[in-house]
C-alpha positions as MATLAB code, in Angstrom:
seq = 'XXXXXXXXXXXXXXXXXXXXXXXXXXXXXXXXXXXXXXXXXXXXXXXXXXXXXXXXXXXXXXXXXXXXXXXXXXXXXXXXXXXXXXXXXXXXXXXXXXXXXXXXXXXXXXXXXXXXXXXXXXXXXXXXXXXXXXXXXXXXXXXXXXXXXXXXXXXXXXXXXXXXXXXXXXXXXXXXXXXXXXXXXXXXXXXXXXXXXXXXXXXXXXXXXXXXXXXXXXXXXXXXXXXXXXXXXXXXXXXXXXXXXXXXXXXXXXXXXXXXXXXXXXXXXXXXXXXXXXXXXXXXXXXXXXXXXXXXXXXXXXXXXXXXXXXXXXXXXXXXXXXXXXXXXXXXXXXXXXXXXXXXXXXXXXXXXXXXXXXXXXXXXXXXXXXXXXXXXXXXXXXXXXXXXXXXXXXXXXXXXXXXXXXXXXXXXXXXXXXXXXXXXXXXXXXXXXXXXXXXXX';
ca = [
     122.306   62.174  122.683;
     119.128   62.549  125.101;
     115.999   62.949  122.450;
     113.822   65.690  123.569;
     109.997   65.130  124.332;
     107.812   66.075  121.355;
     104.872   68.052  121.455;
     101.804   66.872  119.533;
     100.469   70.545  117.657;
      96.536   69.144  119.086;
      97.711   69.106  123.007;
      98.749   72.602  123.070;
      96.875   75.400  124.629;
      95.610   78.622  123.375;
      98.269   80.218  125.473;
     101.539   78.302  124.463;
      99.980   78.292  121.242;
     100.019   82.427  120.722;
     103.817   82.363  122.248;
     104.793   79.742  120.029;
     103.205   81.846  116.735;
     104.812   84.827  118.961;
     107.830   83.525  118.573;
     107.413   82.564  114.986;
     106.690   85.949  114.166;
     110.193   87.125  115.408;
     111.848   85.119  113.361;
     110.399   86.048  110.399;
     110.941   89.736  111.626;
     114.597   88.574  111.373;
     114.204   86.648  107.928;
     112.361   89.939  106.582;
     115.746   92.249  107.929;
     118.080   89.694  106.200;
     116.249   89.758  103.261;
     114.820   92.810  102.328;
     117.948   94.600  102.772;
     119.162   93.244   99.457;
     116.698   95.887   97.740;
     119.981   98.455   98.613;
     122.554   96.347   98.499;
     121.777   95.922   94.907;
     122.861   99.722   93.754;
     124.981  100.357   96.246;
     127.600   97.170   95.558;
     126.638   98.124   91.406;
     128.045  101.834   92.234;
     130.662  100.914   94.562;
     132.096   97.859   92.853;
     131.417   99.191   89.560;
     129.175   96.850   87.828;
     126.570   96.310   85.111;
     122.975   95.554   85.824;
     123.728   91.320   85.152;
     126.485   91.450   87.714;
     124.614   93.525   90.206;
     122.002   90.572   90.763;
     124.331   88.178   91.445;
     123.144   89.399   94.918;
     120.072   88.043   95.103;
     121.397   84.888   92.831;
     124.023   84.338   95.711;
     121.767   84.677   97.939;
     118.992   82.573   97.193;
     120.727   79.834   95.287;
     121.537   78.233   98.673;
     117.901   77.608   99.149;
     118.116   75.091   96.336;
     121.608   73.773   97.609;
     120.729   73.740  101.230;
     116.439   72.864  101.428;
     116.666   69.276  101.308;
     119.521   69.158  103.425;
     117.829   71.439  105.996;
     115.048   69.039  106.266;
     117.159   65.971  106.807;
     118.902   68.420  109.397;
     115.791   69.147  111.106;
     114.652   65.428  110.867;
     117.766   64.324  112.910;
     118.282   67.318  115.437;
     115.058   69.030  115.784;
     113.560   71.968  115.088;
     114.914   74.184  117.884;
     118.588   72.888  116.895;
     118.203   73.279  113.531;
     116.677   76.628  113.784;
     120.042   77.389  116.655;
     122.293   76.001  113.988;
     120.614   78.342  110.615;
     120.811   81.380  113.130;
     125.010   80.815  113.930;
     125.484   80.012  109.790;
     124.006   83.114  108.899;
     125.999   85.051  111.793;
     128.972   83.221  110.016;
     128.037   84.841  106.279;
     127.418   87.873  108.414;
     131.302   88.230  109.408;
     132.406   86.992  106.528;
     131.212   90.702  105.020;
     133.757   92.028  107.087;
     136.989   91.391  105.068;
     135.045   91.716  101.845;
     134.377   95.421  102.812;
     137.804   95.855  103.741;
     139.156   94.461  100.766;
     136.593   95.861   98.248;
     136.274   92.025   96.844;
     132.794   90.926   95.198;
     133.564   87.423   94.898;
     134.028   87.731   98.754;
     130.831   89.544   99.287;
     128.816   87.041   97.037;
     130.307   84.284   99.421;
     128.949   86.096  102.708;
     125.819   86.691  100.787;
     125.392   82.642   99.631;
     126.479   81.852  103.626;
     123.385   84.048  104.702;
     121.474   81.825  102.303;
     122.027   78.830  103.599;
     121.244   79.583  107.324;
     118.063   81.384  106.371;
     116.941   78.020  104.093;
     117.429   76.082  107.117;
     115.318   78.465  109.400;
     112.578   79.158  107.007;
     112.268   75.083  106.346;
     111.512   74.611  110.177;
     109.396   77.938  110.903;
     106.689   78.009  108.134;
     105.864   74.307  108.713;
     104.886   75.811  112.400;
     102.563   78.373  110.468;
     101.104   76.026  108.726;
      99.978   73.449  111.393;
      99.627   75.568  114.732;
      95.711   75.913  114.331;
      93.137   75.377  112.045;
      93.994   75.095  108.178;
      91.229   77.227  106.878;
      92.843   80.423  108.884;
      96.382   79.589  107.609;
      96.513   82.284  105.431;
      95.670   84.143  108.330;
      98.556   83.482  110.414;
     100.849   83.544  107.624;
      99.354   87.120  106.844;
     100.770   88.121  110.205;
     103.798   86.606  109.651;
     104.206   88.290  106.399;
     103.821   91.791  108.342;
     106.339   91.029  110.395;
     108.436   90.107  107.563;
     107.671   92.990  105.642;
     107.645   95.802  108.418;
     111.178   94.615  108.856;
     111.448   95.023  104.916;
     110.393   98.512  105.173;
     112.892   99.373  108.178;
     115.813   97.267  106.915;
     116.619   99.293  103.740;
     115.832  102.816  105.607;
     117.933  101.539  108.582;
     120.370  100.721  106.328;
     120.568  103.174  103.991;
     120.989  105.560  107.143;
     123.711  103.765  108.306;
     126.094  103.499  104.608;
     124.531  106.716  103.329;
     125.331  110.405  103.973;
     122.599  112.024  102.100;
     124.443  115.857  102.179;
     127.696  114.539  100.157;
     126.761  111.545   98.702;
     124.411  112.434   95.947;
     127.070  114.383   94.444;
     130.086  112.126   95.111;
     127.766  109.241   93.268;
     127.380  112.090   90.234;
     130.890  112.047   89.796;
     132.779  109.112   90.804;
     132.238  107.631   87.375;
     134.163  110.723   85.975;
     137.075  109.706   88.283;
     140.045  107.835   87.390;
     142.278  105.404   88.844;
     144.164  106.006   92.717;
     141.465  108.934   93.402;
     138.488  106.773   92.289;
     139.971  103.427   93.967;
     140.313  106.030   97.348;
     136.705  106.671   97.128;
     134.798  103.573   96.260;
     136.858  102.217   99.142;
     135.800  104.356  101.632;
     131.963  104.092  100.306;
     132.058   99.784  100.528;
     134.036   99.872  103.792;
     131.240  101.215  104.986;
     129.303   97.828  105.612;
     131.651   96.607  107.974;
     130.588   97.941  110.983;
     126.671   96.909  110.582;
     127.329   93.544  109.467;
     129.672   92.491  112.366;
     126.798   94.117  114.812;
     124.540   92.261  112.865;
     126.634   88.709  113.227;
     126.467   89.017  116.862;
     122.712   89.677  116.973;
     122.548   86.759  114.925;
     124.621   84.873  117.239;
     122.846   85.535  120.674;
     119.342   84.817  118.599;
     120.170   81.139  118.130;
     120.967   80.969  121.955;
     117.380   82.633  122.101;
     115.784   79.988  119.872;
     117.305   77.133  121.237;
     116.089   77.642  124.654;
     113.210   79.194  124.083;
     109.717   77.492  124.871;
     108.872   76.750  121.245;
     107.760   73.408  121.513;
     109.267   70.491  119.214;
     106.616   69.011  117.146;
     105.769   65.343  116.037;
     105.347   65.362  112.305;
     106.087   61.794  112.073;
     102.934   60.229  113.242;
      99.429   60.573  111.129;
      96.029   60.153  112.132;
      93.727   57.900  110.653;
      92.632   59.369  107.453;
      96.006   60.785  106.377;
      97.609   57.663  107.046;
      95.151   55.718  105.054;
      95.473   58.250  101.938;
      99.369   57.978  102.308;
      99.424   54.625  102.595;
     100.970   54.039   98.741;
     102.940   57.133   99.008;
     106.772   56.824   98.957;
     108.057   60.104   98.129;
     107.362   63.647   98.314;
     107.171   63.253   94.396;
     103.813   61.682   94.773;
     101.960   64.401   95.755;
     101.704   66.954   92.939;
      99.615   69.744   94.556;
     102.755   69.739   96.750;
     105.594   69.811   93.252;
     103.294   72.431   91.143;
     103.129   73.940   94.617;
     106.948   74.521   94.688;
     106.958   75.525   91.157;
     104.475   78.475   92.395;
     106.593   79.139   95.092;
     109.574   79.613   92.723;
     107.920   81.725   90.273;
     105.935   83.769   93.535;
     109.205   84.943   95.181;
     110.877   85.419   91.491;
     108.416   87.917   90.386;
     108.106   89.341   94.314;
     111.539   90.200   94.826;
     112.241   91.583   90.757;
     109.393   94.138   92.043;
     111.236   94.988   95.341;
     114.944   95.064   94.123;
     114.486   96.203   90.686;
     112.330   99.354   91.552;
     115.453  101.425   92.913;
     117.370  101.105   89.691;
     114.272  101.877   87.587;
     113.374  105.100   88.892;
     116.682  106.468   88.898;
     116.247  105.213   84.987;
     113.664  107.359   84.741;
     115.214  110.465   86.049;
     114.920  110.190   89.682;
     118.230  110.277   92.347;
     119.157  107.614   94.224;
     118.888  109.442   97.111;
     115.271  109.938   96.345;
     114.836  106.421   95.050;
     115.887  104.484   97.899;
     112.556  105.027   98.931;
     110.505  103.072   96.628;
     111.102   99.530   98.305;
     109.954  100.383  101.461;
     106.523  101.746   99.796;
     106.317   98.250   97.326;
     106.203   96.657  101.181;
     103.778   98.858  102.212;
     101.573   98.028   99.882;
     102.005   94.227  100.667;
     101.523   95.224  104.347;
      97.831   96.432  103.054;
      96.806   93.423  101.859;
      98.257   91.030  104.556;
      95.555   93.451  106.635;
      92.791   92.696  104.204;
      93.666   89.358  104.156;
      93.418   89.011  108.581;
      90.596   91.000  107.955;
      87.928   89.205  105.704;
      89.740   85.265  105.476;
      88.007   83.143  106.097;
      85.085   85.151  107.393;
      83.723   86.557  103.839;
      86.171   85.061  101.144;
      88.218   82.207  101.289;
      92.001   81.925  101.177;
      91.986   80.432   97.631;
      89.898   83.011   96.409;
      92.357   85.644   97.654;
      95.058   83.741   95.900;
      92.911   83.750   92.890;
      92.393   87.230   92.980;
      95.882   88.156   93.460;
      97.437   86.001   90.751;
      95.260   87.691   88.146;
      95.944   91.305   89.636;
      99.286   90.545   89.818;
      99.023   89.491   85.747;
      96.889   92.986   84.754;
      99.399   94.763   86.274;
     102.490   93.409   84.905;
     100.631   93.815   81.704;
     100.446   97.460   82.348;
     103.916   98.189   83.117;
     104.521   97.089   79.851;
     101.725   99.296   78.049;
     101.460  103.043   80.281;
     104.183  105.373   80.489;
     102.954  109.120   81.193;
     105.289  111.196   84.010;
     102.868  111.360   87.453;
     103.738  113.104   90.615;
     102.131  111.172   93.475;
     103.369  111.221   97.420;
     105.726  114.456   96.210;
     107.524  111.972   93.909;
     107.466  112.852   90.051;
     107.915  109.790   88.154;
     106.807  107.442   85.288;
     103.687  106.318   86.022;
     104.875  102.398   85.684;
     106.797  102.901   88.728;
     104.235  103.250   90.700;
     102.640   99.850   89.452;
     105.498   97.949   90.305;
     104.467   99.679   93.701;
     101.225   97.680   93.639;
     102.251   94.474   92.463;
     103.506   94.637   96.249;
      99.656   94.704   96.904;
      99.344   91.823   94.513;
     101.497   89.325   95.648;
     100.716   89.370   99.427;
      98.204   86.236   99.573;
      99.773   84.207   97.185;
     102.945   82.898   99.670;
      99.682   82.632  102.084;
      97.479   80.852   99.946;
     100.035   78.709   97.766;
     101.253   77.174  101.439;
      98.551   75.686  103.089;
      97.508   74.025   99.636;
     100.598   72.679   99.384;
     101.131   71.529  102.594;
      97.501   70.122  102.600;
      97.416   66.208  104.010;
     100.899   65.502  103.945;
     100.975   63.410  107.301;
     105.093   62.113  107.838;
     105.959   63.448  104.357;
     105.507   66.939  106.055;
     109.529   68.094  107.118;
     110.580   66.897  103.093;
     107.612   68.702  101.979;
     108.145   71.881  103.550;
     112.108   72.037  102.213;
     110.960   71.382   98.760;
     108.854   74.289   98.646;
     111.464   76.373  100.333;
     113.514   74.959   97.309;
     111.148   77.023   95.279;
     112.949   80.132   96.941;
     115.539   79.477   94.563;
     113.043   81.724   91.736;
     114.746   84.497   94.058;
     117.881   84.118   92.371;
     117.056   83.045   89.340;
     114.217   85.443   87.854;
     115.963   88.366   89.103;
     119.377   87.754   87.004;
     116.804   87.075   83.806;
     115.400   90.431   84.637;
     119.018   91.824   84.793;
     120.080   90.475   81.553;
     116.963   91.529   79.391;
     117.526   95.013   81.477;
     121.390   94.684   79.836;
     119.682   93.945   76.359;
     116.647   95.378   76.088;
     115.721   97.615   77.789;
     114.562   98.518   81.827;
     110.893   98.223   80.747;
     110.629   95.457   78.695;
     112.694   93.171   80.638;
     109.587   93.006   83.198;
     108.275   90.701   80.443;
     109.481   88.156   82.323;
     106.713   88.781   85.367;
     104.252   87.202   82.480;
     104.601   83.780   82.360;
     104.888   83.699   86.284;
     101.624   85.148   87.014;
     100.317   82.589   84.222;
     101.395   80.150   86.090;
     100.245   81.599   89.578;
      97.119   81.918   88.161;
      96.990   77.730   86.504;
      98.095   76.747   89.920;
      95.156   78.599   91.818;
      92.130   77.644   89.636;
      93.659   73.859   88.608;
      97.218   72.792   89.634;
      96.555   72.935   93.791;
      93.411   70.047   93.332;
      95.394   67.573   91.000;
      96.182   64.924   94.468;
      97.597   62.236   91.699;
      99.538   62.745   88.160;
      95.620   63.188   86.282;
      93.326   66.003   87.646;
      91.143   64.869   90.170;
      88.610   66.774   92.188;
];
């Protein structure tokens, strides 16, 4: 097999250096689309395959799980083939979960859907371990936050059109509202006839979607993204990794992946969670449907802060620092206020619209947790990068927590479980990113 010609990061010009981030940027357009759209998927496969709040997140667990099946393997996969392969080979996997939606719809199965769903998974574990490395190392590591700001818009502004998109294609807003109302009156051949017809629905979209997916790892392959040499170090990083021998001896990098886990946990409970709450307190689905698009809006806001004053007036551990204890006040309050608000022409409990603005909270904390991580890791750099995409794995996890307190306890109190990972956002920004050896050392 012919090896392809590797591109050191420092030789590149300002030009091919704006296509490559360019080109980054799509992608996580695409990883946003993919993702986001869970935030509907959620209710609509909990009305349509009739199921309790637990078995409803077994989305997201499906979904993200394969990050901690697949992230190691994805870096060994990128270590062997390359980037651009590996990145050609994660886009035709997730085309592959994309079909397999097809006879799921058309059979009304779950299990089947979960399958597609963990398929999708994989493919995106193996894309996001090759493109946010790029992020992280095409220019200079103060502004990495910066650049990961922008690709955060472009992941989010795909968030905020994937569930509308979406939920224009599978929704038909002058019937539905009232066939939802009653379809849990209905009983069996009528009720089967119906919920059919709703699920079937997804077939369509997701096969266009698996051939999108398709052509766009033909697009990636031969694109003019450069490959990039992470195996050689310069001087100083080579001398500090001299006694290194695994990944495991670099803890800003493991407490790193542990932020990452708890990060996307508490991210996406405040995305795909926020539908289902507001209809709990009294507002339609049709009306709800909404609310994910405006808890991405508000991270949109502060990715634009964040281009806007890092580095130039704070840094982008202070913004991390700031964000992990915002994010921590307002869980706080979720748990505390509850007064009825009308705000945007919405009326609604006033907590919903704090889960809105944990959106706001969260957006420099995948920005700022990266770069520290990442920080001096020379050849260990590929490995490094899958573990903390390992730590997307708090996607699935967190959320069914949240969904089983929900079952138990109660809506509202089950977003207890946001404390204890801003507590540990918030150790890992003031302490855990400096410890470079198992004792704490400046």
């Amino acid at each position: 097999m012919a090896i392809e010609k590797l591109i050191q990061v420092s030789s590149l010009s300002r030009r091919d250096t704006l296509i490559s981030i360019g080109i980054i940027g799509v992608l996580f357009f695409i990883f946003g689309f993919v993702t986001w759209i869970n935030a509907i998927l959620i209710p609509f496969f909990k009305i349509g395959c009739e199921l309790n709040n637990f078995e409803s997140y077994l989305v997201a667990f499906a979904f993200y799980i394969a990050y901690l099946v697949m992230s190691l393997p994805a870096g060994l996969l990128l270590k062997k083939i390359g980037f651009k392969k590996g990145m050609m080979c994660g886009f035709w996997t997730m085309a592959l979960g994309a079909m397999i939606f097809v006879p799921a719809g058309l059979t009304r199965t779950y299990p089947l859907f979960l399958t597609g769903l963990f398929t999708l998974g994989i493919g995106l574990a193996i894309l996001q371990t090759a493109a946010n490395p790029y992020i992280t190392i095409l220019g200079p590591k103060e502004r990495a936050a910066q650049r990961f700001s922008i690709m955060g818009i472009c992941n989010k502004l795909a968030g905020i059109l994937a569930p509308l998109l979406f939920a224009a294609v599978i929704l038909r807003p002058e019937t539905d509202k009232a066939m939802f109302e009653q379809v849990a009156l209905m009983e069996g051949a009528a009720k089967e006839t119906v919920l059919n017809e709703v699920i079937g629905r997804v077939v369509v979209p997701y096969g266009i979607v698996a051939l999108i997916l398709l052509l766009l790892g033909f697009f990636v392959r031969f694109s003019p993204l450069p490959e990039i040499d992470t195996n050689h170090e310069d001087g100083q990083v080579s001398a500090d990794n001299a006694e290194k021998k695994s990944i495991l001896d670099f803890p800003h990098l493991v407490l790193g992946a542990i932020a990452i886990f708890f990060h996307v946990g508490s991210q996406v409970i405040a995305v795909d969670s926020i539908v289902n709450y507001a209809s709990h307190h009294g507002m339609a689905f049709m009306e709800a449907k909404i609310f994910p698009s405006y808890t991405l809006s508000a991270t949109i806001i502060g990715y634009l802060l964040g281009i806007t004053f890092i580095p130039r007036f704070i840094s982008q551990l202070t913004a991390l620092k700031i964000c992990t204890l915002l994010g921590l006040s307002l869980s706080c309050c979720i748990l505390v206020f509850e007064k009825q608000v009308i705000l945007l022409g919405h009326r609604t409990d006033l907590s919903v619209w704090l889960i809105v603005l944990l959106g706001f909270a969260n957006s420099m904390i995948w920005a700022g947790v990266w770069p520290l991580a990442l920080n001096n890791l020379g050849r260990f750099l590929k490995t490094g990068a899958s573990l903390l995409i390992m730590g997307l794995c708090g996607n699935a996890i967190m959320p069914l927590l949240y969904g089983y307190w929900a079952d138990h306890h109660g809506l509202r109190e089950a977003y207890w479980v946001l404390i204890p990972c801003y507590l540990y956002l918030i150790f890992y920004a003031f302490y855990g990113h400096a410890f470079k050896k198992w004792r704490f050392q400046k």
